[in-house]
N, C-alpha and C positions, 0 to 999 in steps of 0.2 A: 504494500500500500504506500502510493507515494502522497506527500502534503496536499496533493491538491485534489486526490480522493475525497468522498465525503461515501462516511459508512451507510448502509441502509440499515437501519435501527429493527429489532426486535424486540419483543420484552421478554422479561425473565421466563414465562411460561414457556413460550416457545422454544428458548433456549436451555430448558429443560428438556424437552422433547426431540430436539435436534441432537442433546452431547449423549443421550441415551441411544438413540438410534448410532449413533457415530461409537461411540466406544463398545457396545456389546456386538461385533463381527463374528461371522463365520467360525473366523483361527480362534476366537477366544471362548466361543462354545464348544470346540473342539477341546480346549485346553481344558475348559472346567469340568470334563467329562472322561478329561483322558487316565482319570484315576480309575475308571473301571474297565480302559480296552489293556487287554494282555493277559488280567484273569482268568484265573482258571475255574473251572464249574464240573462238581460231581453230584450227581441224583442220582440216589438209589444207594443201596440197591435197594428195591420194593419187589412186593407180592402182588400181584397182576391177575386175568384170568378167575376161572372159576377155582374157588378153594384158594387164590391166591398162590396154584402151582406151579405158575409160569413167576422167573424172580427176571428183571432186569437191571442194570444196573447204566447209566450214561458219564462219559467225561468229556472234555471240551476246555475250551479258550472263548473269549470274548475278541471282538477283531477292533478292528480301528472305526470309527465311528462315523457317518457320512450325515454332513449339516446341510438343511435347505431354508434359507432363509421365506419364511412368506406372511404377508399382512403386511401395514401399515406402524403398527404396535408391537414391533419386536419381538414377533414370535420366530419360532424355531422349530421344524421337522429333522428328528436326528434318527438315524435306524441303526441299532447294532448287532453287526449279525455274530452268529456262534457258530461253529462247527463241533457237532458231536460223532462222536461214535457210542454207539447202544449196543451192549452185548444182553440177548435175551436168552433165558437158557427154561429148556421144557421138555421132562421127562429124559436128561440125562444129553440133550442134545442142546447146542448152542449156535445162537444167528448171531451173525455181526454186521451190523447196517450203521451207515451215515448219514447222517440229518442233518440239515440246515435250516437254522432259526431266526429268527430276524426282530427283533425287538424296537416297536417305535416308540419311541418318545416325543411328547410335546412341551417344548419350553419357552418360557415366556421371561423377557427380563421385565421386571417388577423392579420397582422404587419403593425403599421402606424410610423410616425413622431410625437414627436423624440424618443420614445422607447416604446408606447406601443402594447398591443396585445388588439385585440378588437375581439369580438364574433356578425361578421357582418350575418346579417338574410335577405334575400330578401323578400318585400314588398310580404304579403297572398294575394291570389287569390280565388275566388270560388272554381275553379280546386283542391284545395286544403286541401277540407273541405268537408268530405264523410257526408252523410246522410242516415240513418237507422230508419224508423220507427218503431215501435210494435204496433201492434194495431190487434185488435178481428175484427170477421166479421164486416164490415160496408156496408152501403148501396151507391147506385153506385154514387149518391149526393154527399156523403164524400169522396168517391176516389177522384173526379174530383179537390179536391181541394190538395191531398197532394202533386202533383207535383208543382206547382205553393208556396206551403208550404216548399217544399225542398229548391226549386230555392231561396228562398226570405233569410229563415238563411243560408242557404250559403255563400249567401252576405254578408248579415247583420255579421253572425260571423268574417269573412275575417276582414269586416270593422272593429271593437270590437277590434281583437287581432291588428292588424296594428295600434292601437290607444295608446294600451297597449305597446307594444312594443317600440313605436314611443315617449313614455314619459319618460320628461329626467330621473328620478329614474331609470325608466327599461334600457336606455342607461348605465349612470353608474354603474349600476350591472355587465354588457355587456362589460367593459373598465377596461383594468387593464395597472398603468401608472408603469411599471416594476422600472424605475428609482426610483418614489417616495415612490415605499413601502421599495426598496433596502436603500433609504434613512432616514426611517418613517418621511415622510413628505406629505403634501396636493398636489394634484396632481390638477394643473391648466389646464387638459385636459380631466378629466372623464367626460360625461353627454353633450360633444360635439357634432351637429348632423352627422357632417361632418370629414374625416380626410384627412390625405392624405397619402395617402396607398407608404411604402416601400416591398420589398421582403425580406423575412427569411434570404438571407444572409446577405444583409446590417442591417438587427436587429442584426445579430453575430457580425459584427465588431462593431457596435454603443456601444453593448453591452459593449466589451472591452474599446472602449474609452473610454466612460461614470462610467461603473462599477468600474472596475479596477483601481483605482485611486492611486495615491501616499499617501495618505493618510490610505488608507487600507490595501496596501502593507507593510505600519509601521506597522501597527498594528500585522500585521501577523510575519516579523521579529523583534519586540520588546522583540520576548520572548529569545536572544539571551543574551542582556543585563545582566550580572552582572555573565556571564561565566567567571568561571577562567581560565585563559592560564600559563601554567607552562612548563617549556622548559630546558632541562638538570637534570641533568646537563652535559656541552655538551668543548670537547678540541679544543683549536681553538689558535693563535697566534703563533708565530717561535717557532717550536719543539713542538706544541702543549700543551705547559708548562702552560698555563692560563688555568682553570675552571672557566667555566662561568655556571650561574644559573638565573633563570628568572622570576618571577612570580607577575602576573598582573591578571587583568579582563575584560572585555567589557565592554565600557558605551555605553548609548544609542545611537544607530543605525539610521542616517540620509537618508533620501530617497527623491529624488528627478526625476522630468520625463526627464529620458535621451534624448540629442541632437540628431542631422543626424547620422548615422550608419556610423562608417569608421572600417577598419580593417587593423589593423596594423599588417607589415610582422614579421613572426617568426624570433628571434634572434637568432646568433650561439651562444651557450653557451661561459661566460667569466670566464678566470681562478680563480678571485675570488671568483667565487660560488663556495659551496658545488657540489661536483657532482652530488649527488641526487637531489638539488632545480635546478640546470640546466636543465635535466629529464624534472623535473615538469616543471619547466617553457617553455618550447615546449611544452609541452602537453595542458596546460593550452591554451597558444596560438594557438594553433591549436583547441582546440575545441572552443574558443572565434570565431575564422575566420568561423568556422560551424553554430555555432548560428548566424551570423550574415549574414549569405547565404541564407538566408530563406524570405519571403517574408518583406521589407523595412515596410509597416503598420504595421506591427508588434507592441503591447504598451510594451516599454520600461524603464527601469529606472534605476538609479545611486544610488548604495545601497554604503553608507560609514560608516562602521565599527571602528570608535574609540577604538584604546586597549591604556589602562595605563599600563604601566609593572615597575617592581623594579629590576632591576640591578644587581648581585655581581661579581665580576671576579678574583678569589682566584691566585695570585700569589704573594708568599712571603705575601703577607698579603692581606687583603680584599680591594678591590675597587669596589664604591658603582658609581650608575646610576639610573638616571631616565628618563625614554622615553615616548612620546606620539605615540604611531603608527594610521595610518591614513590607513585603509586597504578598496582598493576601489574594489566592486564586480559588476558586471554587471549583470543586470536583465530582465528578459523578460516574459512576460506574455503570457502564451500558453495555448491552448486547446487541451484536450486531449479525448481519451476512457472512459467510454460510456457519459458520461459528467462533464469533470474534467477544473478546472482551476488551472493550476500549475505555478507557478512563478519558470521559473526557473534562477539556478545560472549557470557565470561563472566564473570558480575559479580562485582566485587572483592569478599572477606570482609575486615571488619576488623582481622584478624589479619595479614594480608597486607600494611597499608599502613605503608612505611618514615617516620614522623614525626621528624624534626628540632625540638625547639625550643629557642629561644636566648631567656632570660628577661631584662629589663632594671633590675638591681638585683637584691640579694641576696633580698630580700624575696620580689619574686617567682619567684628561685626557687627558694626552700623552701617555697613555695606551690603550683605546679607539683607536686615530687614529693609533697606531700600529699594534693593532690587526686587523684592518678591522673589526669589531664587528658588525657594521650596517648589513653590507650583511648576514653574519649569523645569524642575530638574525632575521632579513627580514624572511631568506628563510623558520625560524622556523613557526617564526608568521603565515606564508603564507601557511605552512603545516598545523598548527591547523585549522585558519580557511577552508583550503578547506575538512578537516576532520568534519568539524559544517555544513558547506553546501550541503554535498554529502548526506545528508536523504532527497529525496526529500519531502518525504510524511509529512516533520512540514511543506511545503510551495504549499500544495492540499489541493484545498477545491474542495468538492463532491457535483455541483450543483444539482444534480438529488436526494441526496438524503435532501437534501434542500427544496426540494421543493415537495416532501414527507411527508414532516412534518410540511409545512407550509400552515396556513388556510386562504385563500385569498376568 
């Protein structure tokens, strides 16, 4: 995304919807399944037939597991087939036949409390476990017994994978605690049997509450820090007879989770502004009152920009300054196309930036309050930084492709 992008905006809900479908793939329902292909499986032996004379007994492997994605709602068609061999033995004589089983499963990824996604499977059924025998001419004795042969691992398999499934390793495989990997930490809810099931939109908002921290918002604007700001040099005071010049940098960048939303009405421009920082500051304002027209949940926060600047104001001889400017930006964390999390800015008005200066010598400062020098040096400061915040793409991060590249 280059600065002159502008995102197409989603809300949270959506954005729930969209990292769900995007992170539960194919590969990774294969993966949370693959705790049960390579098992081995033994029924029986059992009594069969009448009198229960006929005994048989089956062993087998489970195979690799084939995923179809279908729906809109992340469901999942998975079939796992088995190969067995069934040694049946009756009245001292013994068949040995091959069977092929095939077990379907339907999974659905589910969003529970408080943020994960789980890969929920409904309890196997007979119904759900085909039966294939191979077998050479037999005599009408051994027919009679392979229906009753089918019925039995039928069951018996349903019961096997339901057991497998149902143990808590295979649940944790099945559980991914999205907060605790976001935060690499141990997830106190994987291997749970139980949850309690939310919808894909409230996972998007939990998302942002939870994700989206102030703490990670620093990190993303930290890289602002040790920008120089250099301004002029620029005429300014009665007749325009002062040169002023300016040159500072950014320290580091405070963030904190902004209050209630208020919006404060646009001001008429006042004569001591620049005319151009008057301009900006309407505009400013006005796109502040937009961003904050948008849904109130919204996660929000209080970015404060620290600049130190050095001072000179060339009339008849040099007068020196030092300033702290305190530049406050407003922040908002939004979801965007096709799965973006953007923080975005709104750019500081002049009016807005807390100026400190400390003048060196009397001199300069009664020169200082003559000039008006705050307001202009404001409007400057206020310009740079809305030129550092208008990229939006240092303040995108590309969930989708995150999670691409992430091996869970």
């Amino acid at each position: 995304m280059t600065s002159s992008d502008q995102p197409t905006w989603i809300d949270y809900a959506e954005f729930g919807e969209r990292f769900v479908a995007a992170a539960v793939t194919e590969t990774r329902i294969e993966s949370a399944v693959s705790s049960v292909a390579g098992r081995g499986i033994t029924i029986g032996p059992f009594g069969i037939g009448p009198a229960g004379l006929a005994r048989f007994v089956a062993k087998g492997s489970i195979g690799k597991p084939t995923v179809i994605r279908r729906g809109p709602h992340v469901h999942f068609d998975v079939m796992l087939p088995v190969k067995l061999r069934v040694d049946v033995t009756l009245g001292g004589q013994r068949l040995r036949l091959e069977a092929v089983v095939e077990i379907d499963l339907s999974m659905h990824a589910r969003t529970a409390d408080p943020l994960l996604i789980v890969i929920d499977i409904p309890p196997v059924t007979g119904r759900d476990v085909s039966f294939v025998m191979r077998a050479q001419a037999i005599g009408t004795a051994w027919e009679l017994l392979l229906d009753p042969i089918a019925k039995l691992v039928q069951r018996e398999v349903a019961n096997r994978i339901n057991g497998i499934l149902a143990d808590p390793d295979s649940q944790r495989g099945r559980t991914f605690d999205v907060q605790a990997i976001m935060d690499g930490t141990r997830s106190a809810y994987r291997g749970r049997p139980t949850h309690e099931w939310i919808g894909y939109d409230e996972f998007g908002r939990r998302f942002f509450a939870r994700i989206v921290t102030a703490e990670r918002v620093r990190q993303v604007v930290e890289s602002m820090a040790g920008k120089p700001i250099e301004v002029g040099p620029l005429r300014t005071g009665p007749g325009n007879k002062a040169e002023v010049c300016v040159q500072g940098s950014v320290r580091l960048p405070r963030v904190a989770a902004a209050g209630p939303v208020t919006v404060t009405p646009v001001p008429e421009p006042r004569i001591a502004e620049l005319p151009h920082a008057a301009a900006e500051s309407a505009a400013a304002a006005a796109t502040e009152a937009h961003a904050n027209s948008h849904d109130p949940a919204l996660v929000r926060f209080d970015l404060t920009i620290p600049v130190s600047l050095d001072i000179s104001v060339d009339v008849l001889k040099t007068n020196r300054y030092r300033a702290e400017v305190q530049v406050p930006v407003a922040l908002t964390a939004r979801a965007a196309e096709p799965l973006l999390i953007v923080i975005d800015a709104v750019p500081p008005r002049a009016r807005d930036i807390d100026l400190e200066m400390t003048a060196e010598g009397w001199r300069a400062a009664a020169l200082g309050k003559l000039a008006g020098m705050r307001k202009q040096i404001a409007a400057q400061v206020a310009r740079v930084v809305r030129a550092e915040v208008a990229d939006v793409s240092r303040r995108t991060i590309d969930v989708g492709a995150r999670l691409d590249s992430t091996r869970v």
